[in-house]
N, C-alpha and C positions, 0 to 999 in steps of 0.2 A: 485514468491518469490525466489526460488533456481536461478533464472536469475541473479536477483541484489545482491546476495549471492557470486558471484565469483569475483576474481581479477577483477577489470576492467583497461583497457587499458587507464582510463580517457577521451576518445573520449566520446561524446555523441550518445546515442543511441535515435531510436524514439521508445516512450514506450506510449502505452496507459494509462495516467494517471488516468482516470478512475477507469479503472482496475485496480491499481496499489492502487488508493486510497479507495475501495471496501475490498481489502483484506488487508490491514492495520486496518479499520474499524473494521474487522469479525475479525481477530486476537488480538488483542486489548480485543472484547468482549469474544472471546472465555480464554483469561487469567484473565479477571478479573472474571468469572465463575470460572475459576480452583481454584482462591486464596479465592474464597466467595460463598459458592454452594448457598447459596438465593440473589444471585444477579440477579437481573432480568432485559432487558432492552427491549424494541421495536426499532429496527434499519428501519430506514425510510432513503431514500438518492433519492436523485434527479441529476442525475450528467449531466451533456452540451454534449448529442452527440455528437455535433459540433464539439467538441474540435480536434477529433480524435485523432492522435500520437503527440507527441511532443517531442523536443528533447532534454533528458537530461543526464547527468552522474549520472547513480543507485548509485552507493556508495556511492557518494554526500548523496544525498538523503537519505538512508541507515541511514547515522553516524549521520544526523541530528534530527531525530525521534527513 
């Protein structure tokens, strides 16, 4: 997260989206916990090894979510 956090050069980077979309998910749940302490949920995710890196501009991405 602190990666897609800095200036970026608008070059595209290869980022594990995976990864990327894993801790969006857990951070997402962990703030709606903060704003509702009986908020409960079961996180199940299935993600495409396959995919590996792929290349895109973080901030893009960032400012859009």
């Amino acid at each position: 997260m602190l990666q897609h956090s800095r200036a970026s050069s608008g070059q595209k980077e290869p980022t594990d989206i995976n990864a990327l979309a894993d801790e969006y998910l857990r951070l997402s749940y962990h703030g709606m916990r903060a704003k509702d302490k009986n908020f409960n949920a079961t996180l199940e995710t299935n993600f495409d090894d396959s995919i590996g890196k792929i290349n895109i501009i973080l901030n893009t991405l960032e400012e859009c979510c």
